[in-house]
N, C-alpha and C positions, 0 to 999 in steps of 0.2 A: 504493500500500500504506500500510496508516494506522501511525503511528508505534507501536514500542513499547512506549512511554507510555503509550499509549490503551489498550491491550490489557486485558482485564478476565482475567487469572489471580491466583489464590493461591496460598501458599507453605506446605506443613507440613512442618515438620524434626519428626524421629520419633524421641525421645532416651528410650521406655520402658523401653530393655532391660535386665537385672539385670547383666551385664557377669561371667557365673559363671566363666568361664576365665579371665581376668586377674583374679578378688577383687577388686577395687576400682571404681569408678563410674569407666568411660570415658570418661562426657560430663564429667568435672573436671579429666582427665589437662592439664597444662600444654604448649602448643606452640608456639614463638613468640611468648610471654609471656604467654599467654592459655588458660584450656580451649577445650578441644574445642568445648564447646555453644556459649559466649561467641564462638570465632571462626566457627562456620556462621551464627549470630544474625547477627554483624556483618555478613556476605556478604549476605543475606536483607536487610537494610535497604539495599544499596545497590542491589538490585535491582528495577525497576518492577512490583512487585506490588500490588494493590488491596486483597489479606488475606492477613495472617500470621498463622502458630499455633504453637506449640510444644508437643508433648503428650508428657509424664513419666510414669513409673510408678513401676516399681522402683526402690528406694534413696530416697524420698521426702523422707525426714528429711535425708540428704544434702544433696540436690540441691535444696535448697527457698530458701534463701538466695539461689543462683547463679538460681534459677528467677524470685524474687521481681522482683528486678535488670532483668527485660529486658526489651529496648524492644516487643516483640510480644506476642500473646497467648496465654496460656499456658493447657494444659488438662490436668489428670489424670485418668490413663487408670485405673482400679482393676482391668479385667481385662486388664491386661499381661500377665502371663503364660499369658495363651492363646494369644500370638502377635502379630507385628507387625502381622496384618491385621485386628486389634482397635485397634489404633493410629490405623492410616489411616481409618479408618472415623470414628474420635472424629473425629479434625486434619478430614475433611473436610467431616462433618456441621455443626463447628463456623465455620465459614469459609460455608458455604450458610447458615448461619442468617443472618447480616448481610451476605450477597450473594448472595442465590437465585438469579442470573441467571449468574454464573460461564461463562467459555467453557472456562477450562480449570484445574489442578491440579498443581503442581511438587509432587515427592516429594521428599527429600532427609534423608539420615543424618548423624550427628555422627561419625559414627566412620571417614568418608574425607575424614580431613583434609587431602590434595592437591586436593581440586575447590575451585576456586574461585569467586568472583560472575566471571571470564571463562567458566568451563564452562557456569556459568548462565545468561551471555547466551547463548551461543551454542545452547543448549536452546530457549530463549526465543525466539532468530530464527528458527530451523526451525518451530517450533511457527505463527511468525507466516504463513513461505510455503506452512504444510500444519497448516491449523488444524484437518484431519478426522484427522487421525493422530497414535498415540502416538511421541511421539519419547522415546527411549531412550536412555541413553548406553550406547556398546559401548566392553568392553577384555575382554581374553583371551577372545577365541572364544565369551563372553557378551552376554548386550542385561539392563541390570540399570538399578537406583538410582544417580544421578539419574533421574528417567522424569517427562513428562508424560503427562497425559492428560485429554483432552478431555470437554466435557461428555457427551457421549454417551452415555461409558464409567463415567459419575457410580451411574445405579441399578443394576448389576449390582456394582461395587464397596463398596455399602452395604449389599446385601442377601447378603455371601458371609460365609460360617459358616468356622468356625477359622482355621486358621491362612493362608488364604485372604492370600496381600500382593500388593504388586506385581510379582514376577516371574512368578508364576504367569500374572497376566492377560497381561504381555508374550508369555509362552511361548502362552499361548489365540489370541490375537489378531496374531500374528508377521508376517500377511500385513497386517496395516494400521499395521506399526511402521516408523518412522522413525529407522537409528541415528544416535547423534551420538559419533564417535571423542572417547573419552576415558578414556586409555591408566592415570590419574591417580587413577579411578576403581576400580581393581583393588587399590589398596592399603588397607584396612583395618584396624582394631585389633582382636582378639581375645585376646592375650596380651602377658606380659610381654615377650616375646619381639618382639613385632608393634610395640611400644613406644618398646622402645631403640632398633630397625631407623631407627623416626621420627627420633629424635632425633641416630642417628649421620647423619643424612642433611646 
């Protein structure tokens, strides 16, 4: 089996979203001395990927400083608010343009800030012994984000209209998904509330 290494995947962290239940930009919130975006970025560099992207939207003025800063490549999305699977469509079209060849695509959010570059390998080694399947991370009785997926799965995921992300394709394609337990992955920010939970932790 060829090493890790070798593996020809990219990475898009999907950081467009307006963040309207909590009022304030999620991907800035501070956690463990760091935002949100700033610590998925840093996970994503320690990981054997060939392309990285980070694609923005909402809150642009904001987030434009923290956006400028980072070590990977960064994309604004203008139709964010039509939905996340305007996002992945940008992160992944952008990432084909200087690797056409790609075998496969790591998905990943800023707003669950318990996965770690461990969750990721461990996505990334599945992916290596079942390179025709989407592997998925599962936590509570879901298959969600983190997700790969494979080249296969590339032109039906560019060519889907609204609000169209990756769960939906998980749920379409269930019989050729691969979970990968990650319990870590159920935790989320959505409110102020969703926040403090973080930090009283």
């Amino acid at each position: 089996m060829a090493s890790i290494d070798s593996l020809n995947i990219a990475g898009v962290i999907l950081a467009a979203g307006a963040s309207s239940r909590l009022g304030r930009a999620k991907q800035l919130l501070i956690y463990q001395g760091e935002t949100l975006l700033d610590r998925t970025v840093g996970f994503f560099d320690e990981l054997p990927l060939q392309e990285r992207c980070l694609v923005y939207g909402a809150r642009r003025s904001e987030l434009k400083s923290v956006v400028d800063r980072q070590s990977i490549r960064t994309t604004y999305n203008p139709d964010w608010a039509t939905g996340m699977g305007s996002s992945l469509q940008l992160g992944l079209r952008t990432v084909l343009t200087t690797n056409p060849d790609l075998q496969a695509v790591l998905i990943a959010l800023v707003d669950q800030p318990l996965v770690t570059t461990e969750d990721f390998l461990g996505l990334i080694t599945l992916h290596q012994g079942q390179p025709q399947a989407i592997i998925a991370a599962a936590y509570e009785d879901t298959l969600g984000v983190p997700v790969i997926f494979p080249a296969a799965f590339f032109p039906e995921l560019l060519a889907q209209k609204g609000q169209v992300g990756a769960k939906k394709m998980i749920k379409k394609y269930k019989n050729e998904v691969i979970s990968y337990s990650c319990p870590k992955a159920a935790f989320d920010i959505d409110t102020e509330a969703d926040y403090q939970g973080l930090l009283s932790r």
